[in-house]
KOLKEKOL-208015 format. One line per field, with one value per residue (C-alpha): residue in one letter; x, y, z. Coordinates in steps of 0.001 Angstrom, whole numbers, padded with zeros to 6 digits. Layout:
r: (a / ...)
c1: (X / ...)
c2: (Y / ...)
c3: (Z / ...)
***
This chain:
r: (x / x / x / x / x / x / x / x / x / x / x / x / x / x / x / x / x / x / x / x / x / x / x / x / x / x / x / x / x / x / x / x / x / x / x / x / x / x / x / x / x / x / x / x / x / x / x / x / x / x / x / x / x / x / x / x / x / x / x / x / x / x / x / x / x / x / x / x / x / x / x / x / x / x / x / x / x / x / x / x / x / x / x / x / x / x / x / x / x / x / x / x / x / x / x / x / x / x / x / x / x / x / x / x / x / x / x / x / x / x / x / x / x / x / x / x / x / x / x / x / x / x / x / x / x / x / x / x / x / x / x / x / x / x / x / x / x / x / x / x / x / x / x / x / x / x / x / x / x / x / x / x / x / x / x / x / x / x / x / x / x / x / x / x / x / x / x / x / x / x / x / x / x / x / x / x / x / x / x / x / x / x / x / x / x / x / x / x / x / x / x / x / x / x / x / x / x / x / x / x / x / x / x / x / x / x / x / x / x / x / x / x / x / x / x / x / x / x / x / x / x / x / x / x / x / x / x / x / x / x / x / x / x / x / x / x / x / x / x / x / x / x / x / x / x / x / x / x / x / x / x / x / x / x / x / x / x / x / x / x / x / x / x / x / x / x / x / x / x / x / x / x / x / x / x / x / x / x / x / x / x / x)
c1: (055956 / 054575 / 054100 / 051245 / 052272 / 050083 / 052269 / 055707 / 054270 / 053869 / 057153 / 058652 / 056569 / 057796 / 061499 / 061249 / 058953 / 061831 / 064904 / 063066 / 062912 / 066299 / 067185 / 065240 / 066243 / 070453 / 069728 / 067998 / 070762 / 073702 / 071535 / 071458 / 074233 / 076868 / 076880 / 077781 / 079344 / 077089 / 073885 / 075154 / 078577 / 078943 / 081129 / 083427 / 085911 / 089563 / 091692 / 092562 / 088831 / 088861 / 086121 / 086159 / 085066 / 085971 / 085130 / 084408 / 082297 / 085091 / 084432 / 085248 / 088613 / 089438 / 088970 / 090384 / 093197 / 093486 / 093961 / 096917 / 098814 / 098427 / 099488 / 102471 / 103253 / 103269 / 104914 / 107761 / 107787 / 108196 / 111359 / 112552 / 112391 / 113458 / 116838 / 117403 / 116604 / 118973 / 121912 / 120926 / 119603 / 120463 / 117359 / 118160 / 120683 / 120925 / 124283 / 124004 / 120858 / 120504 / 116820 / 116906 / 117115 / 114574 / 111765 / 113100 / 116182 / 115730 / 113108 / 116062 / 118293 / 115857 / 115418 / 118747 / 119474 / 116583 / 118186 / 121531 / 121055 / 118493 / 121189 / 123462 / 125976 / 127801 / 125877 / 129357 / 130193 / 126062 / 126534 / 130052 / 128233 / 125743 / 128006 / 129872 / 126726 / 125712 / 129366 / 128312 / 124891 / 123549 / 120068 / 119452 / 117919 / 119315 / 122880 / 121173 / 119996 / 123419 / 125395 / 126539 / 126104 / 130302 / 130363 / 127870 / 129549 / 132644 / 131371 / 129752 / 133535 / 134408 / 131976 / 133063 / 130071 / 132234 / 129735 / 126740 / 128147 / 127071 / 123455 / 122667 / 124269 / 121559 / 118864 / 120134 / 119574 / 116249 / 114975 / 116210 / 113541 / 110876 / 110992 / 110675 / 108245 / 105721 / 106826 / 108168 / 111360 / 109858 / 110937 / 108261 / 105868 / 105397 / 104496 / 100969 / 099759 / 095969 / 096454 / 098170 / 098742 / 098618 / 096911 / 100046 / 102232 / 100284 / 100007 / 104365 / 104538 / 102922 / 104992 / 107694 / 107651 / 108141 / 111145 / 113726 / 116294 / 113321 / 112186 / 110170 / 113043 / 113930 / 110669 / 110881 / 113930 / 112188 / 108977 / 111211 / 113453 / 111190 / 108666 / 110899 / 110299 / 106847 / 104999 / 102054 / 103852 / 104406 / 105023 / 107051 / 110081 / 111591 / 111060 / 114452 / 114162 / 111268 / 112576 / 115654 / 113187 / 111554 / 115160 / 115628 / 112841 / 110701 / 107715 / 106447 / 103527 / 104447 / 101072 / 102424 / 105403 / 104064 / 101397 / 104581 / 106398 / 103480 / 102768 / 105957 / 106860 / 110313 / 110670 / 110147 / 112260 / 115065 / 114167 / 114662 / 117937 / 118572 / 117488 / 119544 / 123086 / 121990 / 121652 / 124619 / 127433 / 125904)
c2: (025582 / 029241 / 030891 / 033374 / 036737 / 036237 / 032811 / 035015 / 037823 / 034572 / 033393 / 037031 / 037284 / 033632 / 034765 / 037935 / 036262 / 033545 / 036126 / 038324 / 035327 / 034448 / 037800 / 038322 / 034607 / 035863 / 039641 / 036537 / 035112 / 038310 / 039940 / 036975 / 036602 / 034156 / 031123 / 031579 / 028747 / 029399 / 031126 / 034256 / 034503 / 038055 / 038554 / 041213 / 042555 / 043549 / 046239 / 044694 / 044245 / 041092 / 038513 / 036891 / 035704 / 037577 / 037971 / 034382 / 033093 / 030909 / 027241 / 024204 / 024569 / 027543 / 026918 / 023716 / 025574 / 027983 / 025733 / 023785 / 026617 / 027607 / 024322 / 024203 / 027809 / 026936 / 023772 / 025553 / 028137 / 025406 / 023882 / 027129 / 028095 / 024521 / 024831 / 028183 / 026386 / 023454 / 025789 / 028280 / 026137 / 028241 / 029931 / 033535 / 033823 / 029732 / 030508 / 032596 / 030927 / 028223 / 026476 / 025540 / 029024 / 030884 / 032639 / 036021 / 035509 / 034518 / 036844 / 039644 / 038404 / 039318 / 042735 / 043763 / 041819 / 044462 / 047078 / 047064 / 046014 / 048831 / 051464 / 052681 / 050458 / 046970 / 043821 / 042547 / 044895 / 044510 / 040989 / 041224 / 043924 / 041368 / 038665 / 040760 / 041895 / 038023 / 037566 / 039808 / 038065 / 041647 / 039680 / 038660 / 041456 / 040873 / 041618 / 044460 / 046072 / 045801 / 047466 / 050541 / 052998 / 053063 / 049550 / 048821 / 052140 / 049527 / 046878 / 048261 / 049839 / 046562 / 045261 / 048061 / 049956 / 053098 / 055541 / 054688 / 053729 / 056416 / 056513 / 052916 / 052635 / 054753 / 052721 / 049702 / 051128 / 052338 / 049123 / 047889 / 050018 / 049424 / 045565 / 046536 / 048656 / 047173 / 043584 / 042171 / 042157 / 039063 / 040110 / 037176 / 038652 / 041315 / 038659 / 038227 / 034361 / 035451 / 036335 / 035644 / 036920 / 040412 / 040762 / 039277 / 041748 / 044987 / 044586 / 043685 / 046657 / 048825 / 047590 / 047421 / 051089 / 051997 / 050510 / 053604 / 053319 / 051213 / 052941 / 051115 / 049064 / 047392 / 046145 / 044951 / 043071 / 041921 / 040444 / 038526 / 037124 / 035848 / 034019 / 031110 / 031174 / 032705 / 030680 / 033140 / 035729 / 033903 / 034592 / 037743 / 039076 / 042126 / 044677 / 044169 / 040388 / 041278 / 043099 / 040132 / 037249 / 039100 / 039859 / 035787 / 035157 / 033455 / 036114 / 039257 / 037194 / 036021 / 033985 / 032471 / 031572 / 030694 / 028155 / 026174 / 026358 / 024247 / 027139 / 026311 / 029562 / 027656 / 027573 / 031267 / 031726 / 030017 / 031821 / 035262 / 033955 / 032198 / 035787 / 037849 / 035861 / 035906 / 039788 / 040030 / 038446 / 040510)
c3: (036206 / 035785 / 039175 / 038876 / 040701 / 044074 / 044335 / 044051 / 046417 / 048610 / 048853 / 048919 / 052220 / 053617 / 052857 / 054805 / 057915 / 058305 / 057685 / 060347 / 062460 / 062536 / 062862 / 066323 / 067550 / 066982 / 068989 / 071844 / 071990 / 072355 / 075208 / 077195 / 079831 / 079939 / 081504 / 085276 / 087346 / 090110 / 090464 / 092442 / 090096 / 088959 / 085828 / 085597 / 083219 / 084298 / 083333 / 079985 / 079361 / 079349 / 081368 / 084491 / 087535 / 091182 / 094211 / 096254 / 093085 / 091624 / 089957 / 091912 / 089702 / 090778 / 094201 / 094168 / 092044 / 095116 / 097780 / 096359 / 095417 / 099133 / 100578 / 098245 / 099770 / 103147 / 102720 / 100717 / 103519 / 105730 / 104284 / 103918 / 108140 / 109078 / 106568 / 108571 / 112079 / 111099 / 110670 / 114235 / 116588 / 119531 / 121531 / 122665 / 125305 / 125893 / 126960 / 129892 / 131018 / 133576 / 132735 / 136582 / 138113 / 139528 / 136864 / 138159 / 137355 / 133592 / 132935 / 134529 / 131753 / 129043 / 130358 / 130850 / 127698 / 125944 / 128207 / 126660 / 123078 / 122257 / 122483 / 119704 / 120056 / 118516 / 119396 / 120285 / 123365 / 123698 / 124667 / 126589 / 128784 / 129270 / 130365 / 132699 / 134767 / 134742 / 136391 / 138461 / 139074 / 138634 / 137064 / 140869 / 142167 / 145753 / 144098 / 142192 / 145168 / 146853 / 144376 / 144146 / 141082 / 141172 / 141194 / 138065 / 136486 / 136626 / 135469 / 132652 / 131369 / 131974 / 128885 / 126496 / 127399 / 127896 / 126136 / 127956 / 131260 / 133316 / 132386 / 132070 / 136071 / 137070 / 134631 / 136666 / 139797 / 139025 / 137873 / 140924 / 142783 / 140145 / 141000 / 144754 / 144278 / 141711 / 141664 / 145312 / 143787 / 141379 / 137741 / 136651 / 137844 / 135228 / 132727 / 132391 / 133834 / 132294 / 128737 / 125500 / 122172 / 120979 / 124843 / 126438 / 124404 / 124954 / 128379 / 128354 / 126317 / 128869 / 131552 / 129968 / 129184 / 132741 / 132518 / 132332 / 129403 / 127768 / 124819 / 121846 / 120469 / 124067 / 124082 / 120688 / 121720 / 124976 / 123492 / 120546 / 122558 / 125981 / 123822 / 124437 / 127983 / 127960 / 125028 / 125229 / 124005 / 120352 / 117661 / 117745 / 115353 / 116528 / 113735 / 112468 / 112107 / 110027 / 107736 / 107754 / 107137 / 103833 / 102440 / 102895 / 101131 / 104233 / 104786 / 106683 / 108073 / 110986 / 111280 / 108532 / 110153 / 113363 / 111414 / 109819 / 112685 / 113977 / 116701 / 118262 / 120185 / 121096 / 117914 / 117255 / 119947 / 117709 / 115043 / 115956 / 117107 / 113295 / 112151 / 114457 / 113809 / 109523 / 110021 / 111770 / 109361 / 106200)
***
């Protein structure tokens, strides 16, 4: 069939209309956004340029995704402080303390324990020291009081604490007078019975700090070590164990720790004692 030239002008026309058309529907459909998984999703592009989803507005996946990679994290940190805990299972000076003596007395122990181990000296004369002034029953403040500064100078040669002697006699003596004075002679009582947590530990710091022969690290020691005996002070690493627990693959988040230790401060207690032997033997 002929087609008469209005007919072809026609059809030219229709061609262009519907090419047009499609044209206009395919620049609809590249300017308008992606499909988001929730109404307030933004999507962004990371450094590689490529697209994705941040910032709180993940899919169910991705949360759900989230969650069990964090439960499989803490129970693998879990295994991994309880393996430790099976081989140490010692608290911090369990064998010079006797759970039925007086608070004062324990709480003594932990000081002078602090007292002596912050120096620049072996853990091992440290903790011979330590015994010897317990012979002594230098953490009853009574004896304390009684001695003289020749007689804890002796004592302390006695534990191999030769280089310090002379000094830390005097330190003895004045925290002698500093429980008098402050505390009716009641080492407990400078423990906090009101607070806990990072509280608890500020306000030990600050006390602690009056302590002569006390500096930053004897607190350190103090706070890691009495948790076992003062739960509110949990959960506490001396800065040392810290850095210990990260080489050993545990964590630096002690919240972390704490949570799969069940909140056990006992247990944190044993820890820092797991911690302190492992650094020890390397």
């Amino acid at each position: 069939m002929v087609q008469t030239r209005s007919q072809s002008r026609e059809k030219g026309k229709a061609t262009v209309t519907v090419a047009a058309q499609k044209a206009q529907d395919q620049a609809a459909r590249n300017a308008r956004p992606p499909s988001k998984p929730t109404s307030h999703t933004q999507l962004k592009k990371n450094h590689h340029g490529n697209q994705k989803y941040e910032n709180g507005d993940e899919t169910d996946s991705d949360v759900k995704s989230a969650a069990s990679n964090k439960a499989n994290d803490g129970q693998g940190l879990q295994q991994r402080l309880h393996h430790i805990l099976d081989m140490h299972k010692k608290t911090p000076l369990q064998q010079l303390i006797d759970e039925k003596w007086p608070a004062s007395k324990i709480v003594m122990i932990h000081i002078l324990n602090a007292l002596l181990s912050s120096t620049r000296i072996s853990h091992h004369i440290a903790s011979a020291t330590l015994e010897c002034l317990v012979d002594e029953d230098y953490h009853d403040l009574k004896a304390l009081h009684e001695s003289s500064w020749q007689q804890r100078t002796e004592i302390l040669t006695k534990g191999g604490y030769t280089h310090y002697r002379e000094k830390t006699a005097t330190y003895l003596g004045d925290l002698a007078d500093l429980m008098r004075q402050k505390y009716d002679d009641d080492a407990s009582t400078i423990l906090s019975a009101t607070e806990h947590g990072a509280a608890l530990r500020g306000i030990l710091t600050h006390r602690l700090k009056e302590i002569k022969g006390l500096g930053p690290v004897g607190c350190d020691i103090f706070l890691a070590t009495v948790q076992g005996f003062c739960p509110g002070v949990a959960p506490y690493l001396d800065r040392r164990n810290l850095d210990m627990a990260e080489k050993m693959g545990l964590t630096d988040d002690l919240d972390a720790m704490f949570e799969a230790l069940r909140s056990s401060a006992m247990d944190m207690a044993r820890l820092q004692e797991a911690l302190t032997s492992e650094r020890l033997d390397r």
